[in-house]
Backbone as JSON Lines, residues from 0, in Angstrom:
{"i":0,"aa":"X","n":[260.84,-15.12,-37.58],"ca":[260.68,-16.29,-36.73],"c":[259.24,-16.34,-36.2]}
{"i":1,"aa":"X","n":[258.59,-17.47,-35.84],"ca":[257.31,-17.63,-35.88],"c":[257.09,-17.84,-34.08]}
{"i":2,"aa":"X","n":[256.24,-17.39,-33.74],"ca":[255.82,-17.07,-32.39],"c":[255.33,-18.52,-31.6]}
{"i":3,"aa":"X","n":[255.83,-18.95,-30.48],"ca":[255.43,-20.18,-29.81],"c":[254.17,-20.02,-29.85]}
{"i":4,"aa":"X","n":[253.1,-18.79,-29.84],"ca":[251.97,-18.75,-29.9],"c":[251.14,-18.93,-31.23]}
{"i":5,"aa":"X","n":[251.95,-18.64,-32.26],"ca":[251.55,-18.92,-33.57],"c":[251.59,-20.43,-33.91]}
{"i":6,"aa":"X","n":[252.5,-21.05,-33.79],"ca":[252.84,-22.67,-33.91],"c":[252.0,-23.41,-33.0]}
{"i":7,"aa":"X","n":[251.72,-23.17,-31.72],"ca":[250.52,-23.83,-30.8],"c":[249.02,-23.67,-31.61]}
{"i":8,"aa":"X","n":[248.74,-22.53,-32.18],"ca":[247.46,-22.19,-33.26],"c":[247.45,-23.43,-34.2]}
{"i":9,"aa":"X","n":[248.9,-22.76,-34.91],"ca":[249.17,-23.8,-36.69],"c":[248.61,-25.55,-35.76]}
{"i":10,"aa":"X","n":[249.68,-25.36,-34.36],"ca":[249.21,-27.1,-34.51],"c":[247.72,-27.51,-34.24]}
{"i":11,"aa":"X","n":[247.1,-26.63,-33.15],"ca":[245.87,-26.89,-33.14],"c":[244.97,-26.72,-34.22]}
{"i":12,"aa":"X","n":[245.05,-26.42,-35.07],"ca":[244.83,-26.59,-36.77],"c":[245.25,-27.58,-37.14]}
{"i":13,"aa":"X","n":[245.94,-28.23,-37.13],"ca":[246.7,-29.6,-37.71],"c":[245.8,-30.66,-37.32]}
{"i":14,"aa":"X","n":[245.66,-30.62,-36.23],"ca":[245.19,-31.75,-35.05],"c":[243.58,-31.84,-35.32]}
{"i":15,"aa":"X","n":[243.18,-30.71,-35.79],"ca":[241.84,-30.46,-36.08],"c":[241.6,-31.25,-37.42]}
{"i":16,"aa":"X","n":[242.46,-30.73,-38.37],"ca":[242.21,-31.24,-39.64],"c":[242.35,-33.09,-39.98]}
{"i":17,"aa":"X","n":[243.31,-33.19,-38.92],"ca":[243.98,-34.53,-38.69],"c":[242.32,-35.35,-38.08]}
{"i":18,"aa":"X","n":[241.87,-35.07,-37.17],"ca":[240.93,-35.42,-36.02],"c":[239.15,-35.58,-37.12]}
{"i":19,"aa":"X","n":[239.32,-34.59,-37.92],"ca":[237.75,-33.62,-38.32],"c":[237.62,-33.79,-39.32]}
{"i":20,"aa":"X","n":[238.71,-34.07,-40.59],"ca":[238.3,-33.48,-41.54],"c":[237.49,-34.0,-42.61]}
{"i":21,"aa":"X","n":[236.93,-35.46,-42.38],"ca":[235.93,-36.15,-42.69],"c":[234.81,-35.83,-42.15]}
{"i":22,"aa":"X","n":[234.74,-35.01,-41.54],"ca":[233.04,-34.33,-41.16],"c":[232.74,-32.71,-42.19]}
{"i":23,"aa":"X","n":[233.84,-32.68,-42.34],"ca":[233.83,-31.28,-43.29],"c":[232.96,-31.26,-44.66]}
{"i":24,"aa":"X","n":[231.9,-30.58,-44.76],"ca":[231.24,-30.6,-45.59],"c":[231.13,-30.05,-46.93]}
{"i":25,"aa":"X","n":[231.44,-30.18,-48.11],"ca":[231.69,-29.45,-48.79],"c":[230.35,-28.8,-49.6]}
{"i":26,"aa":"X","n":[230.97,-27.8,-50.76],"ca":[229.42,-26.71,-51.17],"c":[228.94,-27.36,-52.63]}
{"i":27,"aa":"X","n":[228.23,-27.13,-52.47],"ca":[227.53,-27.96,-54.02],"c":[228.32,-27.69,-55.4]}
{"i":28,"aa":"X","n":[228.49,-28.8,-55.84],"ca":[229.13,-28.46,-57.58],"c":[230.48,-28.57,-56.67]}
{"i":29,"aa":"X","n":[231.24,-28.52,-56.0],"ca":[232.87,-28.47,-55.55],"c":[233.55,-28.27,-56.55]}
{"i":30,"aa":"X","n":[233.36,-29.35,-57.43],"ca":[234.35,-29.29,-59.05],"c":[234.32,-28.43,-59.71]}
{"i":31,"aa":"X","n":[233.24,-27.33,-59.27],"ca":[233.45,-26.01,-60.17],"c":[233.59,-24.68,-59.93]}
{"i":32,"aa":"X","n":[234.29,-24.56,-58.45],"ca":[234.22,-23.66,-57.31],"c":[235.87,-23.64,-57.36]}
{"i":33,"aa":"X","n":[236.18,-22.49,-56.81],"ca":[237.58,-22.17,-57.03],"c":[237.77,-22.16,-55.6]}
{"i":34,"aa":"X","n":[239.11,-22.75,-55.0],"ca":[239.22,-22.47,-53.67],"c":[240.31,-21.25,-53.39]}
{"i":35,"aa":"X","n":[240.33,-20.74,-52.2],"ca":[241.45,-19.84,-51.87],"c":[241.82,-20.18,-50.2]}
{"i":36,"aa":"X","n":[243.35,-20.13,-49.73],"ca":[243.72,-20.68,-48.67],"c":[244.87,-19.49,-47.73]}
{"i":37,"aa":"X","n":[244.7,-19.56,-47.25],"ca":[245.38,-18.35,-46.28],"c":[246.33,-19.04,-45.4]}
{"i":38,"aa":"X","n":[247.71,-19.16,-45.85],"ca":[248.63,-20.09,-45.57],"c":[249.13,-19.32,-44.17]}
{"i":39,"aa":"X","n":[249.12,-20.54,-43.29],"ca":[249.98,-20.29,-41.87],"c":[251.34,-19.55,-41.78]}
{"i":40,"aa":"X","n":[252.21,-20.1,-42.18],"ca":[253.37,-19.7,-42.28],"c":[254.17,-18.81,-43.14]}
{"i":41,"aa":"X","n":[253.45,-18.97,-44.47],"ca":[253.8,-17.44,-45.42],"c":[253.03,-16.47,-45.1]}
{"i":42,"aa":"X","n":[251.66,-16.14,-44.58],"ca":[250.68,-15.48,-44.83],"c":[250.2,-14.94,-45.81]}
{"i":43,"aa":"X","n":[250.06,-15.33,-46.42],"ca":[250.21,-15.31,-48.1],"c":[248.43,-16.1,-48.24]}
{"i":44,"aa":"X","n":[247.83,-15.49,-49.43],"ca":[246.71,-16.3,-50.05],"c":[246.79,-16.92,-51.42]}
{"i":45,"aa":"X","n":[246.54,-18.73,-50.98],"ca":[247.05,-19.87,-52.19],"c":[245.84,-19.19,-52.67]}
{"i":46,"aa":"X","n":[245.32,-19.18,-54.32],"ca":[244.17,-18.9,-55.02],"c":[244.04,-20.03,-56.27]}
{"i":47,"aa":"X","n":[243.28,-19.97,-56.76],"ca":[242.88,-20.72,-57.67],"c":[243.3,-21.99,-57.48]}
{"i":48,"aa":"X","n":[242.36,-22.64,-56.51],"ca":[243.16,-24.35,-56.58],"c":[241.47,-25.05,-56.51]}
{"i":49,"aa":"X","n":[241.33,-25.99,-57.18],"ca":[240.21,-26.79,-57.76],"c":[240.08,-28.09,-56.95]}
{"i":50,"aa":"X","n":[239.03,-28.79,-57.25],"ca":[239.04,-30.46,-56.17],"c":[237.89,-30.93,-56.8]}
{"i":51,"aa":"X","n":[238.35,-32.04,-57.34],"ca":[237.48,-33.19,-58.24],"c":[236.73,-33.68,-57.24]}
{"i":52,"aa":"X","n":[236.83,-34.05,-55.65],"ca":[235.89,-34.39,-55.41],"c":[236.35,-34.31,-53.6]}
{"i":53,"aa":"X","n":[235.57,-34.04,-52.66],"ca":[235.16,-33.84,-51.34],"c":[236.87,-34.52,-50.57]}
{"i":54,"aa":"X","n":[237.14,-35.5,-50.9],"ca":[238.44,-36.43,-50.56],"c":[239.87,-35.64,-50.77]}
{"i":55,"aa":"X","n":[239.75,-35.56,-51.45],"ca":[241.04,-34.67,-52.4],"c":[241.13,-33.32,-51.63]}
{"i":56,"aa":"X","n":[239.78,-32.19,-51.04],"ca":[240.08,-31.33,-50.36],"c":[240.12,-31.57,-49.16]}
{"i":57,"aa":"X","n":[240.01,-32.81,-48.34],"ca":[240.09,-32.87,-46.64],"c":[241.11,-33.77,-47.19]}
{"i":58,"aa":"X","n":[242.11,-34.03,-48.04],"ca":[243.29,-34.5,-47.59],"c":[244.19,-33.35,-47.78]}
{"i":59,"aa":"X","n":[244.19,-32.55,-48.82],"ca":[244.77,-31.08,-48.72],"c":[244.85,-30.43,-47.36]}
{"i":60,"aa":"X","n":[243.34,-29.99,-46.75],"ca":[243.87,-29.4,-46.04],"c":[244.5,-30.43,-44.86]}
{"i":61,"aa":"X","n":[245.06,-31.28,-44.63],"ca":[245.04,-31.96,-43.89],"c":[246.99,-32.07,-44.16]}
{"i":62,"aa":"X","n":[247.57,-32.0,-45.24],"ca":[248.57,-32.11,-45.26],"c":[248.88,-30.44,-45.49]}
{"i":63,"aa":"X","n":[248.41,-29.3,-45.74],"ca":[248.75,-27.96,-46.31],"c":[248.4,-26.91,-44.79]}
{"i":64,"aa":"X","n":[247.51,-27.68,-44.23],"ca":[247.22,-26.81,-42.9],"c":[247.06,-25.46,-42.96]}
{"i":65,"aa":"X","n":[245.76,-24.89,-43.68],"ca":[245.42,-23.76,-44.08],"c":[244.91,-22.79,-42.95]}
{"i":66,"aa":"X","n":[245.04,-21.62,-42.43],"ca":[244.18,-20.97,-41.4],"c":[242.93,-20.6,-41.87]}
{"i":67,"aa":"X","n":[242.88,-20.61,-43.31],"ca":[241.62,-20.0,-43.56],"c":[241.29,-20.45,-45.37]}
{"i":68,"aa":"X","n":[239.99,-21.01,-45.12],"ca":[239.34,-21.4,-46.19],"c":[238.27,-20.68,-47.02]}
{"i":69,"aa":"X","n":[238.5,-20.53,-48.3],"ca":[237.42,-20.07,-49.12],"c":[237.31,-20.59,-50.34]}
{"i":70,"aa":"X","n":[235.76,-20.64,-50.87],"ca":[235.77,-21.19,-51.84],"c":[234.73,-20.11,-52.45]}
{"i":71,"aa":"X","n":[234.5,-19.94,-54.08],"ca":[233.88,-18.6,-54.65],"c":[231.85,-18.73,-55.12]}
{"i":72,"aa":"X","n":[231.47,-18.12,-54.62],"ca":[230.04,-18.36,-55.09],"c":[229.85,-18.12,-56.47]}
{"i":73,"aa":"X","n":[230.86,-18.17,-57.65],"ca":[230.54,-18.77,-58.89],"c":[231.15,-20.24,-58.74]}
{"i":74,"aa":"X","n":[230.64,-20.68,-60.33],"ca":[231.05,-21.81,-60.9],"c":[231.99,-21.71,-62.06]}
{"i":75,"aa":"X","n":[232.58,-22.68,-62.0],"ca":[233.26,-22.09,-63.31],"c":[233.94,-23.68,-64.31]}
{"i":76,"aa":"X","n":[234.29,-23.6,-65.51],"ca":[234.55,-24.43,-65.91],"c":[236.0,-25.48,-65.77]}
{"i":77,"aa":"X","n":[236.97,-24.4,-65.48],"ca":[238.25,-24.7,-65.22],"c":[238.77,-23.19,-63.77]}
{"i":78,"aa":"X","n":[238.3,-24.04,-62.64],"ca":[238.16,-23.46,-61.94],"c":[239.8,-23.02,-61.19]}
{"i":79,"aa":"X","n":[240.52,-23.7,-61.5],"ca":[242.3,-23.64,-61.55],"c":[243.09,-22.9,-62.41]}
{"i":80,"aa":"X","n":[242.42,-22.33,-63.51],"ca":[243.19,-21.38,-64.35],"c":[243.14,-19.77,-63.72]}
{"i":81,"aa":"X","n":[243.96,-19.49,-64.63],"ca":[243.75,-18.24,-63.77],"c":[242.38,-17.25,-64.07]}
{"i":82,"aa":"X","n":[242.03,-16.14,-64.2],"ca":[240.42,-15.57,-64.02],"c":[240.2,-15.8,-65.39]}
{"i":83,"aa":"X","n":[240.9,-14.96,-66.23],"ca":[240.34,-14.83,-67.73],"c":[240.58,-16.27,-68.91]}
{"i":84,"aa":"X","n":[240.93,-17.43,-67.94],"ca":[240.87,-18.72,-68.38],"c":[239.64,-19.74,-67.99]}
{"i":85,"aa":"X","n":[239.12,-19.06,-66.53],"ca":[238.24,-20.16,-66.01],"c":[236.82,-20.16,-66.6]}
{"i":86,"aa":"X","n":[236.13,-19.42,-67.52],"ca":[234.86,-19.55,-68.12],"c":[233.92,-19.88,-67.23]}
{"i":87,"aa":"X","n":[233.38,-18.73,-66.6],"ca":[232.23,-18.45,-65.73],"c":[230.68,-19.21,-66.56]}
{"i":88,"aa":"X","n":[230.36,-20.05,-65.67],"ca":[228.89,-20.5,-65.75],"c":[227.78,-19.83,-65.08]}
{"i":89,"aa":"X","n":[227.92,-19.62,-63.4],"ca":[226.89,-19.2,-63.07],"c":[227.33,-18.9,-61.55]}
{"i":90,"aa":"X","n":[226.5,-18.41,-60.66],"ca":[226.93,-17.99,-59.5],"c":[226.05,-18.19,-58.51]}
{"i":91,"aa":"X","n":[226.04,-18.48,-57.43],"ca":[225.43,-18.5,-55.81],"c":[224.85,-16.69,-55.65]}
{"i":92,"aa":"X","n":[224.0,-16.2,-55.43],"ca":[223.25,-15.52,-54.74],"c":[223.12,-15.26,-53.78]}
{"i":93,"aa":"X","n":[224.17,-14.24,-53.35],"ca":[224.93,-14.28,-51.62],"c":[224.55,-12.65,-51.05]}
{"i":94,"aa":"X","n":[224.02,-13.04,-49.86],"ca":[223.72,-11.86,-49.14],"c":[224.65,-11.98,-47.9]}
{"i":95,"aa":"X","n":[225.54,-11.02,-47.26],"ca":[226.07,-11.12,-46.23],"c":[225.49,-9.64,-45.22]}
{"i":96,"aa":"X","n":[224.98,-10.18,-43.92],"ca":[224.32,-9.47,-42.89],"c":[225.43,-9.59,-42.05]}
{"i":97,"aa":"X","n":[226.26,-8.19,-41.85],"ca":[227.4,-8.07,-40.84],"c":[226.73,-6.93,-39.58]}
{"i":98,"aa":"X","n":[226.61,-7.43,-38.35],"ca":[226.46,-6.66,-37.26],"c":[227.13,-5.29,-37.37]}
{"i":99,"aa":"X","n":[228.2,-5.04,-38.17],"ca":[229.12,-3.35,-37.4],"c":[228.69,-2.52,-38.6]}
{"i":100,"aa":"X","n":[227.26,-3.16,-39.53],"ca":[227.01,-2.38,-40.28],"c":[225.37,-1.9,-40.04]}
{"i":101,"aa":"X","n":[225.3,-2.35,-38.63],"ca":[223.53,-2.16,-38.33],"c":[224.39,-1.41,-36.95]}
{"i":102,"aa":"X","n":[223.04,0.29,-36.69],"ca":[222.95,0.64,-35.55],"c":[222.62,0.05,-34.76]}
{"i":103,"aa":"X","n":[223.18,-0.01,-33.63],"ca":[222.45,-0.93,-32.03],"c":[222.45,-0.17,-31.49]}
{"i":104,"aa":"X","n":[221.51,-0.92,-30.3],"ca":[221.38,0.19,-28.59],"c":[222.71,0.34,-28.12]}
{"i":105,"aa":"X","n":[223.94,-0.81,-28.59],"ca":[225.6,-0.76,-27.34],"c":[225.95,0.35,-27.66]}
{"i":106,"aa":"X","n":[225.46,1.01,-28.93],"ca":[226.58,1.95,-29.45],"c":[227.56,1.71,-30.07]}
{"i":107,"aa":"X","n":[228.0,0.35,-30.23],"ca":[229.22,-0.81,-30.72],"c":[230.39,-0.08,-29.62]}
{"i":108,"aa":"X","n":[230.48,0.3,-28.12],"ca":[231.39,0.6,-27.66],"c":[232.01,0.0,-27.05]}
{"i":109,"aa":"X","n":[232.55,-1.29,-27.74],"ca":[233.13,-2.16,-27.33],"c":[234.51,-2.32,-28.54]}
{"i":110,"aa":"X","n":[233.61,-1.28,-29.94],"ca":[234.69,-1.41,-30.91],"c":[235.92,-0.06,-30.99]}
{"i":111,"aa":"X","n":[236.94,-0.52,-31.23],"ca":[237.96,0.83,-31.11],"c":[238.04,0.82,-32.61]}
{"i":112,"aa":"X","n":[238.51,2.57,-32.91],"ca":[239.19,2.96,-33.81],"c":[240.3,3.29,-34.06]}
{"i":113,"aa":"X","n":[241.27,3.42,-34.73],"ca":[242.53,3.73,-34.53],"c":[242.79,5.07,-35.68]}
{"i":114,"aa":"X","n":[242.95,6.44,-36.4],"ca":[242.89,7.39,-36.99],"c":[244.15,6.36,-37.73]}
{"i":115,"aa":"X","n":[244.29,6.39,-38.99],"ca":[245.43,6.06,-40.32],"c":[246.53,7.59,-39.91]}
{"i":116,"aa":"X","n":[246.45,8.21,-39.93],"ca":[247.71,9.22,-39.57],"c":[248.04,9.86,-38.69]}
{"i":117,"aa":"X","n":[247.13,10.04,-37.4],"ca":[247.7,10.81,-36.52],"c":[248.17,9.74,-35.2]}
{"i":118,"aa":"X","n":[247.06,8.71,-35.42],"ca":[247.35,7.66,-34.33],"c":[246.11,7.89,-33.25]}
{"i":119,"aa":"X","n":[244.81,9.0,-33.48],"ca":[243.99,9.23,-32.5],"c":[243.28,7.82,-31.9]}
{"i":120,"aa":"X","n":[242.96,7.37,-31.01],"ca":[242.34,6.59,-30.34],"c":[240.82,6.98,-30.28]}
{"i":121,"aa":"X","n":[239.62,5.88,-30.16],"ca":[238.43,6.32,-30.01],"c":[237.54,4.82,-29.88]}
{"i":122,"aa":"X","n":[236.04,4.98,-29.34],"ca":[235.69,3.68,-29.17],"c":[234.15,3.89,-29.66]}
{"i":123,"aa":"X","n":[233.62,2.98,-30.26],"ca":[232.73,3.01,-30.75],"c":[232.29,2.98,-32.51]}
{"i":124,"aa":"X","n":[231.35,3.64,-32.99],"ca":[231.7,3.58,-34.42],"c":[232.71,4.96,-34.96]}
{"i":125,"aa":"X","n":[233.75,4.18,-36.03],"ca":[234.33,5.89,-35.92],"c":[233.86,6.99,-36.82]}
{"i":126,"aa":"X","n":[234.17,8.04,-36.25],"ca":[233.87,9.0,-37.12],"c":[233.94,9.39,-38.75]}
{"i":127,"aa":"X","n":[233.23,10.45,-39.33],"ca":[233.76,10.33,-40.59],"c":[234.71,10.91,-40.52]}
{"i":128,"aa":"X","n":[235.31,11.93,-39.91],"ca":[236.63,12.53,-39.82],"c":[237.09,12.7,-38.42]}
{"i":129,"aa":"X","n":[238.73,12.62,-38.43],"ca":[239.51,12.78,-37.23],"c":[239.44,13.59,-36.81]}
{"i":130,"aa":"X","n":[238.62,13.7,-35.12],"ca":[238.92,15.26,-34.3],"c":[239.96,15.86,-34.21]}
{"i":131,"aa":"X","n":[241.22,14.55,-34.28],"ca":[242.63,15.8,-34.43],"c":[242.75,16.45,-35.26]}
{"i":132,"aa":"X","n":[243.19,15.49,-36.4],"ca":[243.75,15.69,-38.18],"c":[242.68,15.83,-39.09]}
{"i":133,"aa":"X","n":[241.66,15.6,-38.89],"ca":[240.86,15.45,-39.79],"c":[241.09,14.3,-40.79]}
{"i":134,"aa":"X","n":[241.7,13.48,-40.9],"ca":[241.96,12.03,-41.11],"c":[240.64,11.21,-41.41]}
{"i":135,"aa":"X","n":[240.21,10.43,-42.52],"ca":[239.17,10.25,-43.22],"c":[238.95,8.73,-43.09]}
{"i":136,"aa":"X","n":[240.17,8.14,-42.89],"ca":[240.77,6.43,-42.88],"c":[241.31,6.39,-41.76]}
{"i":137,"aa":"X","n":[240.76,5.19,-41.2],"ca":[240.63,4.28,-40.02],"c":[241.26,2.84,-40.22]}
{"i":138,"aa":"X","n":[241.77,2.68,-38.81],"ca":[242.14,1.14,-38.62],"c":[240.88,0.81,-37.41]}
{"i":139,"aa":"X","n":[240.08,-0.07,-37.74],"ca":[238.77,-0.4,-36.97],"c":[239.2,-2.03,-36.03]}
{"i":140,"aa":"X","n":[239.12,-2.09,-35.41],"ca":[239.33,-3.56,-34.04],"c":[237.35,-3.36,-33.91]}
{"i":141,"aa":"X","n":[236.83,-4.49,-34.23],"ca":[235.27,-4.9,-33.71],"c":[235.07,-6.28,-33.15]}
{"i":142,"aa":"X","n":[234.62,-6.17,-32.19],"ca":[234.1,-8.09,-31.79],"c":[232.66,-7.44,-31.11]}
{"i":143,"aa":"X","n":[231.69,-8.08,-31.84],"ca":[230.26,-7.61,-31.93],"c":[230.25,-8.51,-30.48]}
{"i":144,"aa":"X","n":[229.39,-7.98,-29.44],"ca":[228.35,-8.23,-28.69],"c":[227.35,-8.95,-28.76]}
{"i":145,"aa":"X","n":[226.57,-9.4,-27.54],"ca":[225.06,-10.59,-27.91],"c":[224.18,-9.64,-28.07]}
{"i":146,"aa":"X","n":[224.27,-8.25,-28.33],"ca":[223.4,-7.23,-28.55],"c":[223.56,-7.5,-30.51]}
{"i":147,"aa":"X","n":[224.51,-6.73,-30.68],"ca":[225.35,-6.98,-31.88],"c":[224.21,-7.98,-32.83]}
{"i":148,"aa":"X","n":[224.87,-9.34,-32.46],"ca":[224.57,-10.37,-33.23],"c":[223.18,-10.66,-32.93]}
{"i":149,"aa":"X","n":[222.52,-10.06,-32.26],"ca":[220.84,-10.66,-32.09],"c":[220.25,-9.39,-33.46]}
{"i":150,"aa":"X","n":[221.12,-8.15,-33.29],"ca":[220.19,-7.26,-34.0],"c":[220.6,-7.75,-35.87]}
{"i":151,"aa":"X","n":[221.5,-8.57,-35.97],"ca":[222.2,-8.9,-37.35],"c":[221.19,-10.32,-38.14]}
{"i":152,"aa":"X","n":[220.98,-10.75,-36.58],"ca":[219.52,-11.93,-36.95],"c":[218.32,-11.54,-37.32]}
{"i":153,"aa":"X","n":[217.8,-10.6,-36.45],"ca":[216.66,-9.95,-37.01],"c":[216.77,-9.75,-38.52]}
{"i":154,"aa":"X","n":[218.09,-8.93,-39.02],"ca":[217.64,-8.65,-40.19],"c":[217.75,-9.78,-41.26]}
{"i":155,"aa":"X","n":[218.55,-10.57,-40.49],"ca":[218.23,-12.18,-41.38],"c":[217.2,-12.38,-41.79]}
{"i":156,"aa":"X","n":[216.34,-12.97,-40.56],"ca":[215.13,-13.65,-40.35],"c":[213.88,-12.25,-41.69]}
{"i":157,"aa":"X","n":[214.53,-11.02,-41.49],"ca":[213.67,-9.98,-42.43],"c":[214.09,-10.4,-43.89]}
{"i":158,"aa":"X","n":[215.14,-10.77,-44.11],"ca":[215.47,-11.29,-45.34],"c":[214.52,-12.03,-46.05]}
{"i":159,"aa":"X","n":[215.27,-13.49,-45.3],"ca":[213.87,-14.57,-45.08],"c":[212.75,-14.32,-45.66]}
{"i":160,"aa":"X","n":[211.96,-13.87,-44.75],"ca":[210.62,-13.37,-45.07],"c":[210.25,-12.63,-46.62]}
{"i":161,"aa":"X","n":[211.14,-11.5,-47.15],"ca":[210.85,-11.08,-48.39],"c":[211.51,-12.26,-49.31]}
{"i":162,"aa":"X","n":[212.69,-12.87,-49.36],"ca":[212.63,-13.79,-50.15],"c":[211.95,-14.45,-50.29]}
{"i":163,"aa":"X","n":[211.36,-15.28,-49.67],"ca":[210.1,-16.18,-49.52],"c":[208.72,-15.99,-50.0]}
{"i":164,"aa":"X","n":[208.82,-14.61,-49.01],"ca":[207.11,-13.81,-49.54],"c":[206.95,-13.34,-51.1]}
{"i":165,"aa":"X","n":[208.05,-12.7,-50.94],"ca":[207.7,-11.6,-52.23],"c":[208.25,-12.14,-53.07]}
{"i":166,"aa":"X","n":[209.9,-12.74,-53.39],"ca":[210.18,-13.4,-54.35],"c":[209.97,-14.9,-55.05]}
{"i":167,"aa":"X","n":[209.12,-15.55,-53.71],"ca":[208.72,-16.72,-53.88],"c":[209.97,-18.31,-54.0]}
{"i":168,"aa":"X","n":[211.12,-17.65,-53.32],"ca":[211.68,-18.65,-52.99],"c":[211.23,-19.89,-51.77]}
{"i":169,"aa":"X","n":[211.5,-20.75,-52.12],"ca":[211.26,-21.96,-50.86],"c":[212.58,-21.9,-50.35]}
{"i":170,"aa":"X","n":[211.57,-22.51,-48.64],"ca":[213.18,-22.66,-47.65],"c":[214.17,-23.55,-48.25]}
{"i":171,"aa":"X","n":[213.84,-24.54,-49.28],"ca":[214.53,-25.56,-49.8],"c":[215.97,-24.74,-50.86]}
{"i":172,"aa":"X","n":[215.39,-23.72,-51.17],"ca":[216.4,-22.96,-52.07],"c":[217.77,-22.12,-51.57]}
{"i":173,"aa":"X","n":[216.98,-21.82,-49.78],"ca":[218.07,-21.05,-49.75],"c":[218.97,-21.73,-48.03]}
{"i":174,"aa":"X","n":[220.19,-21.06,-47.99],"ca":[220.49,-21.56,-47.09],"c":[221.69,-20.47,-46.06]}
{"i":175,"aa":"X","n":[221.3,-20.62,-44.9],"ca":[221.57,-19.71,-43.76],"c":[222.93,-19.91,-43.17]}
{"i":176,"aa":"X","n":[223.95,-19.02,-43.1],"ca":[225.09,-19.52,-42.59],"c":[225.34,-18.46,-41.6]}
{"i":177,"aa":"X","n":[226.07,-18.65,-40.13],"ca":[226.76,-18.0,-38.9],"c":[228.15,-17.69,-40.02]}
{"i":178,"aa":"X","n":[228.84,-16.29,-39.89],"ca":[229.56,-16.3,-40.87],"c":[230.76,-16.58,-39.63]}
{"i":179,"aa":"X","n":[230.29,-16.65,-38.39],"ca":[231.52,-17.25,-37.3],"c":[232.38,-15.72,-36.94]}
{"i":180,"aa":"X","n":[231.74,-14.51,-36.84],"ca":[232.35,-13.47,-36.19],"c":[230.7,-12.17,-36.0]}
{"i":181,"aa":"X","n":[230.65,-11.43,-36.99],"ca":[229.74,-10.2,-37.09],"c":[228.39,-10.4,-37.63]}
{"i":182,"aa":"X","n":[228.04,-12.03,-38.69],"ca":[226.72,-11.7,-38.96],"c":[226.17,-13.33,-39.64]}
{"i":183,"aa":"X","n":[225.56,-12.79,-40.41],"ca":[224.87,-13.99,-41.44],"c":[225.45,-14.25,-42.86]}
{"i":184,"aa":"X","n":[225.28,-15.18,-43.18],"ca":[225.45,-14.98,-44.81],"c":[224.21,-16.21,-45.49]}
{"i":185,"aa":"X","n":[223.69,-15.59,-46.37],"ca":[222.39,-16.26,-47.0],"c":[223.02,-16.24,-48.26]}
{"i":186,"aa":"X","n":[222.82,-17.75,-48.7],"ca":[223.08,-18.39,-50.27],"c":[222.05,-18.7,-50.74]}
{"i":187,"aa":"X","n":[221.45,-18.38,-52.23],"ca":[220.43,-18.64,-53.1],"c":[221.13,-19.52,-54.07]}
{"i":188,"aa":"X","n":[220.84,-21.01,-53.99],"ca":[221.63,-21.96,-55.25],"c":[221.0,-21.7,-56.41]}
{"i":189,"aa":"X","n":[219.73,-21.59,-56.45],"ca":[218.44,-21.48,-57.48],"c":[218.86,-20.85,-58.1]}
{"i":190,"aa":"X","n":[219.91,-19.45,-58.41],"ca":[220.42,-19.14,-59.41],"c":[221.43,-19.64,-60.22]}
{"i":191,"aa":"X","n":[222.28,-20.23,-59.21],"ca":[223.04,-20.79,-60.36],"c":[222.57,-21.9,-60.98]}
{"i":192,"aa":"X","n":[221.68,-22.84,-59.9],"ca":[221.21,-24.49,-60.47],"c":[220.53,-23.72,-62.41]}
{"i":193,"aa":"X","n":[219.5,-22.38,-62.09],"ca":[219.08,-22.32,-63.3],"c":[220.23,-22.39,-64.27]}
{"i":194,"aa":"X","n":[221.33,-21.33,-64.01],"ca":[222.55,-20.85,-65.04],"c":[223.16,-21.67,-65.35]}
{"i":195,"aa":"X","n":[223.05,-23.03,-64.72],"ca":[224.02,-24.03,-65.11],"c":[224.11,-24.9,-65.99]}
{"i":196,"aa":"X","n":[221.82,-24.96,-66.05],"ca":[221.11,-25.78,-66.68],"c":[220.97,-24.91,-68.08]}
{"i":197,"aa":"X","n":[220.82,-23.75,-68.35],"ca":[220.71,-23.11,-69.49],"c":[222.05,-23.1,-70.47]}
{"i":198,"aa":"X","n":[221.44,-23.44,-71.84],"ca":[222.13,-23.5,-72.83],"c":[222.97,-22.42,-73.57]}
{"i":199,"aa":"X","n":[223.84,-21.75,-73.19],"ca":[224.48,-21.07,-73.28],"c":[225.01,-20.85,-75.04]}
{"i":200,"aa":"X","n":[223.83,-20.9,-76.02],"ca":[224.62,-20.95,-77.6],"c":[224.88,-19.72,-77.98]}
């Protein structure tokens, strides 16, 4: 049975999609991007579902009420089949900058660990092994800090700079995303625009 608190979420999702979903922007090429959907009520992930064009996916989610959207930084030809049907063209050039993977001054002690077998408790980054059990695997809880996420920008903005400098990309090529929790994520289209355009005989 589904939680009055879960169904107040699902609807404020509904209402959103209902309200928004003509502002929703979609990623270049759409028609050749595979989507994946993280269904409310099964919890379950829909995969391989395709969209001819920007309309077709803000009326989806609009009647399917997804919690969570993804779509794949390749391209592909038949982006609805399953993997060894869809015939890969080319791919997005994705860097993801997550905060709980850069040292900070907090210490991240705001994040808990939880030990996989003994149940030890601990806060901060966890160890490589359990002071009880010696336990190797962790259940990790993180919500980065404005410490956190300033030090996850820096290494953005360092990105930036060597792409630009040294590899000679333009700002026009690449593009900067809040991944909306721990960090950044930087897309390079310029690889696939080339892979897409090359003749593949």
């Amino acid at each position: 049975m589904r939680s009055l608190s879960s169904i107040f979420v699902h609807n404020k999702f509904a209402e959103y999609y209902q309200k928004y979903s003509f502002s929703i922007q979609p990623p270049s090429s759409l028609e050749k991007r595979e989507f994946g959907f993280l269904l409310f009520k099964e919890r379950i992930m829909l995969r391989h579902k395709g969209f001819r064009d920007v309309n077709t996916l803000r009326y989806f989610l609009k009647t399917v009420v997804p919690s969570d959207v993804y779509y794949s930084s390749a391209y592909y030809e038949r982006p609805e089949e399953e993997m060894h049907g869809k015939s890969w063209l080319g791919a997005d050039l994705v860097f993801d900058i997550d905060a709980d993977h850069i040292p900070t001054p907090c210490g991240k002690v705001h994040d808990v660990w939880v030990c996989g077998n003994c149940g030890a408790v601990g806060r901060g980054v966890s160890p490589k092994k359990c002071h009880t059990c010696g336990e190797q695997k962790f259940n990790e809880k993180t919500w980065p800090c404005e410490v956190c996420l300033e030090s996850a920008k820096a290494e953005a903005i360092k990105l930036i700079d060597i792409l630009t400098k040294d590899f000679g990309f333009s700002s026009g090529e690449l593009k900067v995303g809040f991944s909306g929790h721990r960090g950044y994520h930087r897309w390079i289209r310029w690889l696939a625009k080339k892979l897409l355009t090359t003749s593949w005989g």
